[in-house]
N, C-alpha and C positions, 0 to 999 in steps of 0.2 A: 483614396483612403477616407477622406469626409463623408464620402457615402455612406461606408462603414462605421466610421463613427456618428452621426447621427441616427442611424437602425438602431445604434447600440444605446443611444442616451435615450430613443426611446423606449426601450425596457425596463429603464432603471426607475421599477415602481415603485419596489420596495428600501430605497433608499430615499425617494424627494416624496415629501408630503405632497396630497392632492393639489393642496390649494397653491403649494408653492411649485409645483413640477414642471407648469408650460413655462413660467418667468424662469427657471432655469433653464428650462431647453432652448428658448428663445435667446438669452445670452449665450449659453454657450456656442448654439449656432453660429452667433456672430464673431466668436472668438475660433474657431476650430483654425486659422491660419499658424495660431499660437504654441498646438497639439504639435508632438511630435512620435509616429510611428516608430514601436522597437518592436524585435522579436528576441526573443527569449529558448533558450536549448532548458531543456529539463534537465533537473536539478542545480540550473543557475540561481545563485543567489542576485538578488533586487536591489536589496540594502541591508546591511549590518546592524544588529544593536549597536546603537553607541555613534551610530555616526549622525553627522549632522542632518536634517532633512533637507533635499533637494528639489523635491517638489511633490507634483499630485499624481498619480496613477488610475488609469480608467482600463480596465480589462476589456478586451473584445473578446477574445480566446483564450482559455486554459484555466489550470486550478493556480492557485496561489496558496501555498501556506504560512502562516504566521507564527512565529516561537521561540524563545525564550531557550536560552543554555543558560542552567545553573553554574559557580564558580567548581563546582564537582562533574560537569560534563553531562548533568541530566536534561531533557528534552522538555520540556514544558508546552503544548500545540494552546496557541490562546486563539486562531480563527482560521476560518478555510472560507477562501476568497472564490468564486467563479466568474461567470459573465456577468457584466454590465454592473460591477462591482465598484466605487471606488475605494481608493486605503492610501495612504500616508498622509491623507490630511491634517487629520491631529497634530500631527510633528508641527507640520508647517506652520499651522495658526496658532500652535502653544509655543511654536520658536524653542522647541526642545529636542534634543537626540532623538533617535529611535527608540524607542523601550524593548523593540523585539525584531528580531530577524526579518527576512522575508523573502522563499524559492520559489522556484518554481517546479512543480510538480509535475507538470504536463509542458507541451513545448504548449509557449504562448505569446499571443500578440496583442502590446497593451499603448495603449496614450499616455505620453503623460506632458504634462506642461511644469516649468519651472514654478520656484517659488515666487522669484523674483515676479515672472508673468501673472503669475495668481496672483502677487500680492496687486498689480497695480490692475488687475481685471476685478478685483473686488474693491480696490479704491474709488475706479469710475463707474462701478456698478454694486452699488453698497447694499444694494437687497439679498446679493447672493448669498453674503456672509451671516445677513441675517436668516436666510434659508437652510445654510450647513450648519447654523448652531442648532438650529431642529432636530437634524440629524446627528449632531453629537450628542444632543441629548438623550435620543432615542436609545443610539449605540449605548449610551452610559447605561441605561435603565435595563439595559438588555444583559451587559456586562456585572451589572450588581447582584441582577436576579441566577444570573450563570454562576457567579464564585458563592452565593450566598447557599445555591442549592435547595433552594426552598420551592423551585418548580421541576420535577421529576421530566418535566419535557426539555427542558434545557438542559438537564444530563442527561439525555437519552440522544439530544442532538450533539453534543459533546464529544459522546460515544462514537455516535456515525461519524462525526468529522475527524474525529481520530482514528478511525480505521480506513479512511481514506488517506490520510496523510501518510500513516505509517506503511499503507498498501506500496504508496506509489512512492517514496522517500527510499523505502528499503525493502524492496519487491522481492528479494530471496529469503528473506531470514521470515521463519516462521515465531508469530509474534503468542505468546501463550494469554488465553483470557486472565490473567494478572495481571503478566505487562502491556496489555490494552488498556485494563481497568487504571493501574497505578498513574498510565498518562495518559488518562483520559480525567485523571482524577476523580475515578468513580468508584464501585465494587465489583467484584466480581460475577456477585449473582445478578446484578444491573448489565453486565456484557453479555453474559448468556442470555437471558430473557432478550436484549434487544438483538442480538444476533440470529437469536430464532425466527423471531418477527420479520429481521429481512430476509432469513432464508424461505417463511414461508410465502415473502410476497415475489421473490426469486429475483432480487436485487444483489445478492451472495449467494456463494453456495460454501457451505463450510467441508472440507474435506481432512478428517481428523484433528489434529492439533491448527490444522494450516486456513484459508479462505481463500476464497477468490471473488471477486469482484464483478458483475458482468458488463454494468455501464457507468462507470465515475459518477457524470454527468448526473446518470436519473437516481443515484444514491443521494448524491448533493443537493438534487431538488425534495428528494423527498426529507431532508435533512431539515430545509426550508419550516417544511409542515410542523413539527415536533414544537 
């Protein structure tokens, strides 16, 4: 399994700044004794709103989705997780509940290490903590630009990540471009235009009211892009 988890941490480009990327990979190298192997059935849930945090999570395989139930039973999707992803950090270094759900959408197989272990792996190695605040800052700037709506590619990827969730969440019920748009929290004429787009790059193929999917995976990288 370390083998696997190191192939995996070195992917994760787009989560560690340059400069900070090998001093993290170099620690966690030396930590992976720490990591502990889970596998996951689709549509397990991870962790709950509301519960305490337990620790870090490092994806090797599968989707992850991220979301919010209103006190009225509405669906709210805030991120879609893939490879070489990490998520429940926040919790742990803000020492606060979960703010949101967390399944899995695909079977998957993830790392994760306790709080307790992170906290005393960033005690004795106190640059790391200053490396993830990089990246919660990032994630912040990224999160602000997404609810504020003021960049048309961040609801466009929005879009996409909501029609993967809700693909693979509830893979029978045909989902109408309103209730795409409504929880994607977008418009409708935003769902059509980008649903065209991947039907013309043939990442979906829409078949009257319904869609289908052809590779998760290359939907979600192209998500990436947006």
């Amino acid at each position: 399994k370390n083998l696997d988890l190191l192939q995996g941490l070195s992917g994760c480009k787009h989560l560690i700044l340059d400069k900070g990327k090998l001093m993290l990979l170099d620690i966690l190298k030396e930590e992976l004794p720490h990591f502990t192997a889970r596998q996951y059935k689709r549509n397990q849930i991870i962790y709950n709103e509301g519960d305490a945090p337990g620790g870090i999570y490092f994806i090797e395989s599968g989707i992850i989705g991220l979301f919010h139930v209103s006190e009225s039973g509405h669906e709210t999707l805030l991120r879609v997780f893939s490879k070489n992803y990490i998520f429940g950090h926040r919790s742990v270094i803000a020492q606060e509940n979960y703010h949101a759900s967390s399944i899995c959408l695909t079977p998957s197989k993830i790392y994760y290490i306790s709080a307790a272990k992170f906290k005393d792996l960033y005690n004795r190695n106190p640059e790391i903590l200053f490396e993830i605040s990089k990246i919660l800052a990032k994630e912040l700037r990224s999160s602000e630009l997404r609810l504020s709506g003021l960049q048309d590619k961040s609801a466009n990827r929005r879009i996409v990540e909501s029609l993967v969730f809700l693909k693979l969440k509830h893979p029978k019920y045909t989902w109408t471009r309103k209730e795409i748009a409504d929880f994607a929290g977008s418009t409708l004429e935003s769902v059509v235009r980008v649903m065209t787009t991947l039907q013309e790059l043939e990442l979906i193929e829409k078949k009257g009211r319904d869609f289908d999917v052809y590779d998760f995976d290359k939907l979600l990288s192209y998500s990436k892009t947006l």
